[in-house]
N, C-alpha and C positions, 0 to 999 in steps of 0.2 A: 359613071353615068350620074348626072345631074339632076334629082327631081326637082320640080318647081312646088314651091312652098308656096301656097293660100294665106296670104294676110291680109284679115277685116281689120275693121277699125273699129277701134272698142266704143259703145256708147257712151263710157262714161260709168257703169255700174256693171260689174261682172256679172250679176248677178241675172240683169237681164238680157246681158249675152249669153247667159246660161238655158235662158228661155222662161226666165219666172217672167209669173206679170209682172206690170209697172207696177203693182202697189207693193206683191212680194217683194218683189225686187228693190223698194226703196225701204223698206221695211227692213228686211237683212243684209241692206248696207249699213241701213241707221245701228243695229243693233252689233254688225262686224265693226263700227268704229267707237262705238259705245266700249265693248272689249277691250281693243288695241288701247285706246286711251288709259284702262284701268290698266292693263299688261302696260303701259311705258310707266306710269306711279308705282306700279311696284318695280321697276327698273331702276326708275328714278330712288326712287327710298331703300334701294336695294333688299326688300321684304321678304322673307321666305315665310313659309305658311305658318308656322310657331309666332314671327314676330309679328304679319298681319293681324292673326287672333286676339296676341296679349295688346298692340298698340291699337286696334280699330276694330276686337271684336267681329273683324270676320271671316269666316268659318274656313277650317284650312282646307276643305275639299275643295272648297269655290277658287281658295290661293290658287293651287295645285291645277286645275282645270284651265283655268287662264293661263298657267303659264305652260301648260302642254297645246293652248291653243284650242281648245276643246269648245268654244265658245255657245253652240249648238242647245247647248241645256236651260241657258239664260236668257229672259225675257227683259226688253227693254225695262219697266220698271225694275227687273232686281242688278240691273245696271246700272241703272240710277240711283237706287237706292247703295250700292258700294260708292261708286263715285264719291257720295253724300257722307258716308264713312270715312273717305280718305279725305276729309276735310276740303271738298271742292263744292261750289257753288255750279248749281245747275238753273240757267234761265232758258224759261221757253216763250219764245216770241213768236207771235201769228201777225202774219201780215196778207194785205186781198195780195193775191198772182192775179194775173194778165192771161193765165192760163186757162184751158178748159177746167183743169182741179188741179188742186194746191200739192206743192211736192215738201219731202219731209227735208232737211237738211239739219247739219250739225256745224256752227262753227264755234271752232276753242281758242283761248288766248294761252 
């Protein structure tokens, strides 16, 4: 027997298919890709939390949590603030939307 499977169509932010608000919801996209970004630098640098420490001073619990995927503890500033560590430039640009209120976005080169 064959059930039929229910497929929505994602908005665009899991988060608020999740049911967060829009602001939650853009809020801990912004800060799940804040993460992943820091978890692919240490991918990229092949980093384990001994050598994040001695090469960027920072702290191996924080290694170690990222790369368990743990991301939950970390506020977008101490996101940005690693970034900033791993020798990466952080610009933030504001521009008017067209919108009733402005959404948050990230993009990386």
């Amino acid at each position: 027997m064959h059930e039929k499977i229910k497929v929505e169509e994602s908005s665009g932010n899991v988060f608020l298919d999740m049911g967060f608000s829009e602001e939650e919801a853009e809020r801990e996209q912004l800060r799940s890709y804040l993460a992943c970004h820091v978890y692919s630098i240490f991918e990229e640098l092949k980093l384990t939390p001994a050598k994040a420490k001695t090469r960027f001073g920072i702290d191996a619990d924080d290694v170690s949590r990222i790369q368990d995927g743990d991301f939950h503890l970390f506020t977008v500033p101490q996101l940005l603030i690693l970034l900033k560590r791993l020798k990466r430039n952080i610009e933030i640009r504001i521009t008017p939307s067209n919108e009733k209120v402005g959404h948050l976005q990230v993009v990386s080169t």
